[in-house]
N, C-alpha and C positions, 0 to 999 in steps of 0.2 A: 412592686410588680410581683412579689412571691415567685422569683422567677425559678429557684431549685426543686425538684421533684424527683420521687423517686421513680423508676419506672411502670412498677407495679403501680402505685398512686396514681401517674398520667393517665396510665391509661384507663385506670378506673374514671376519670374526672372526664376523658374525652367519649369513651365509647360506653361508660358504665356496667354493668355485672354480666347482667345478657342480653343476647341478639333480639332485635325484635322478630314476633312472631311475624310469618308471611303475611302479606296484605291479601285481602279477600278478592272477590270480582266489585270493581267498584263498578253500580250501574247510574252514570251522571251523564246528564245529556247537555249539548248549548240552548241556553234559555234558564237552566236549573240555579239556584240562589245561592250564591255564596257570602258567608259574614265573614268580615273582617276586622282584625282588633289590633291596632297600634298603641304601645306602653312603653315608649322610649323618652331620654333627653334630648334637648336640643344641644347642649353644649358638647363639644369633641375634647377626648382623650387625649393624651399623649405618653406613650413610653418608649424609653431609651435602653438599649442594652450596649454597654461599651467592650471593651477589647478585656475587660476586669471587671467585677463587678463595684468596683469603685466608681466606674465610671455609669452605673448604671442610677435611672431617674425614672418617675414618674409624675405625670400633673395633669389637670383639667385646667381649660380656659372658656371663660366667661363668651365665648363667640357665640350666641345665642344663635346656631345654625339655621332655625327652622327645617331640624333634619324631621321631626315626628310629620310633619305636612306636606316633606315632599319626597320622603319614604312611603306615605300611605297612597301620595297619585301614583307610583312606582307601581306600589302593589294592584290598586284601583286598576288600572293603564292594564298590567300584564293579565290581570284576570279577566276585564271587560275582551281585550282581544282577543281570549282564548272562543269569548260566545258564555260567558255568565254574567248573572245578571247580579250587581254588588248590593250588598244591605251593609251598612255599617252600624256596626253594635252597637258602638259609644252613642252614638244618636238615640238611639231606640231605648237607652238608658241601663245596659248591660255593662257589668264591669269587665276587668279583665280576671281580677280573681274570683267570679262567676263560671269564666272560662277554665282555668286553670285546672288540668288533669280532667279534660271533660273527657276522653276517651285516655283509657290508660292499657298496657296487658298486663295479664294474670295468666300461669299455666298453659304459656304459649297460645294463648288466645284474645285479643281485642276483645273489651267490655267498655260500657258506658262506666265513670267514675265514679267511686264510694258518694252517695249524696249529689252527687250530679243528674239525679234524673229530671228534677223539675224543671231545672235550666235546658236539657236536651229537648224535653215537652215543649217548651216554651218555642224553641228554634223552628222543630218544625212544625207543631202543630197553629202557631201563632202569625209566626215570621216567614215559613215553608222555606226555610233553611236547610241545605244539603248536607255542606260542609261548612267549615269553619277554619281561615289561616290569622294564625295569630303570629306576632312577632314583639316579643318582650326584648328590653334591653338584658343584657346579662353576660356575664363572665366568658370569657372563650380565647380561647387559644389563637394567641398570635405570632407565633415559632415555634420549631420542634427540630432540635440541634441534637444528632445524635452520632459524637463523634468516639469510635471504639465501639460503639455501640449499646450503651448507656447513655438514654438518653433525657434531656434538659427542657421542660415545656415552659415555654413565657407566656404568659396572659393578661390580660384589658381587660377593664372590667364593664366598659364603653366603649361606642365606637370613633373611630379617628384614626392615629399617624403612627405606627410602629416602626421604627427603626433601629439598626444593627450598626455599627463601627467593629471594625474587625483590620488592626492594624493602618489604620487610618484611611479604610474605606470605607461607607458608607450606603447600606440601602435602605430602600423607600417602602413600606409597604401599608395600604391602606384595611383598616381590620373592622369588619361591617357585624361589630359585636353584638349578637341579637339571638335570642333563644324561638325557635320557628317550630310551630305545631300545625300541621294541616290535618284538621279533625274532619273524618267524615262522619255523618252518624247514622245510618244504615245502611249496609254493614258497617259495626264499629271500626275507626281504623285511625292510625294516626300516619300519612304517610310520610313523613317528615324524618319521622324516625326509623325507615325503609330505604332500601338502596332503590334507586340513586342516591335519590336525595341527601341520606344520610352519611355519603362519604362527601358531596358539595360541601358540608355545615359542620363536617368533622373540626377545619381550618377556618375560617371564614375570610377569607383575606386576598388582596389583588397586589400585584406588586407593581408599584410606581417608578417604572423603567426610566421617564422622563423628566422626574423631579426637580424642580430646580430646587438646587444647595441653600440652603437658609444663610441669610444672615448671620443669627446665632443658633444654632444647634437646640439651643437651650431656651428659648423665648421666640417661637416661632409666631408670625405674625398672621392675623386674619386674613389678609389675604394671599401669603405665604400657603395658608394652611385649606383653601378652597379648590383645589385639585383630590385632597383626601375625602372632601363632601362629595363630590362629583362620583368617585369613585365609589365610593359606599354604593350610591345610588342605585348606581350603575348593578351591581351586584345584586342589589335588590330587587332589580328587573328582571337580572337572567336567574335568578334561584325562582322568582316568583312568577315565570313563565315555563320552568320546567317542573315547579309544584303543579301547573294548572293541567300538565299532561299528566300527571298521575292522577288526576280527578276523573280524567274522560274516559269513557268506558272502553275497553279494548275488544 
């Protein structure tokens, strides 16, 4: 889990060097095209931090969740409700590292990305594509312990079951590990990495108040572990129904 850091480090890993530049006036209406791009696994994570770091574990397990298909109606679902209309990329034969850094800043200002203009072309003059929300799997922060005030970041590298022991208590928290870009492409913008939104994705994690106690700690079971699915989900829905309100034009 690379769970020690130093603070200066954390915080570079979680918020990066600098702020993003303000977001422009987005002008998106209901009816206007939104692409969407899912690049995850199906199978869930698991990391343990104990009372010592002896006690601390991590593992993937083989539970072939079908979380990429039912993250993506997740997403589908919160944008179709908002009044867009969905094109999905992967169909249309788009990759995601096609995607990747389609809108980036420079000099406190949104620009299309180095080499990215054919693919932007493509979107809207082809596809008539507004925006673009993508969600890769990827590394992210699943506790932030900062006692004295030096503090200790743990991180997933997937999404799943993070859990704490701390003198033989135990919590529950499910970590919906996913790298989220909501690219618009005129005006350039990425609002994802804009407040709100980018203090939602800072964490990405719900915590499982009602968890029932495993079995074993250590070998938790498939269906043991289907309340962490559910909950990802879940997350998936309210991040990707308050991305669809930074789309609408204000």
């Amino acid at each position: 889990m690379r769970a020690l850091c130093t603070t200066i480090v954390a915080v570079f890993v979680i918020a990066g060097c600098t702020t993003a530049p303000t977001l422009p006036q987005i002008q998106m209406r209901p009816g206007d095209r939104v692409g969407i791009m899912i690049d995850i696994g199906d199978d869930p994570f698991y990391a343990h931090a104990g009372t010592t770091v002896l006690n601390d574990f991590e593992k993937e397990y083989p539970y072939h969740w079908n979380l990429g298909s039912d993250v993506k109606t997740a997403l589908d679902n919160a944008l179709s409700n908002a009044g867009f209309s969905v094109v999905d990329l992967q169909a249309q034969g788009i990759s995601y590292a096609e995607l990747e850094n389609l809108v980036v800043s420079e000099s406190a200002t949104w620009k299309i990305g180095p080499a990215k203009e054919g693919i932007a072309r493509r979107l809207t003059d082809q596809l008539g594509v507004k925006a673009v929300v993508v969600l890769k799997q990827a590394r992210s922060v699943a506790a932030e312990e900062c006692p004295g005030g030096n503090c200790t970041y743990r991180f997933m590298d997937g999404p799943g079951l993070y859990t704490r022991t701390f003198f033989g208590v135990t919590s529950y928290w499910a970590v919906a590990a996913f790298k989220w870009n909501v690219f618009v492409l005129s005006p350039p913008a990425d609002t994802a990495a804009a407040e709100p939104l980018a203090s939602k994705l800072r964490m990405p994690r719900v915590r499982l108040r009602d968890f029932p106690s495993p079995a074993n700690l250590q070998d938790i079971s498939e269906a043991e572990f289907l309340p962490v699915h559910d909950a990802v989900v879940r997350f998936v829905e309210t991040v990707a129904a308050e991305a669809a309100e930074t789309l609408i034009s204000q």
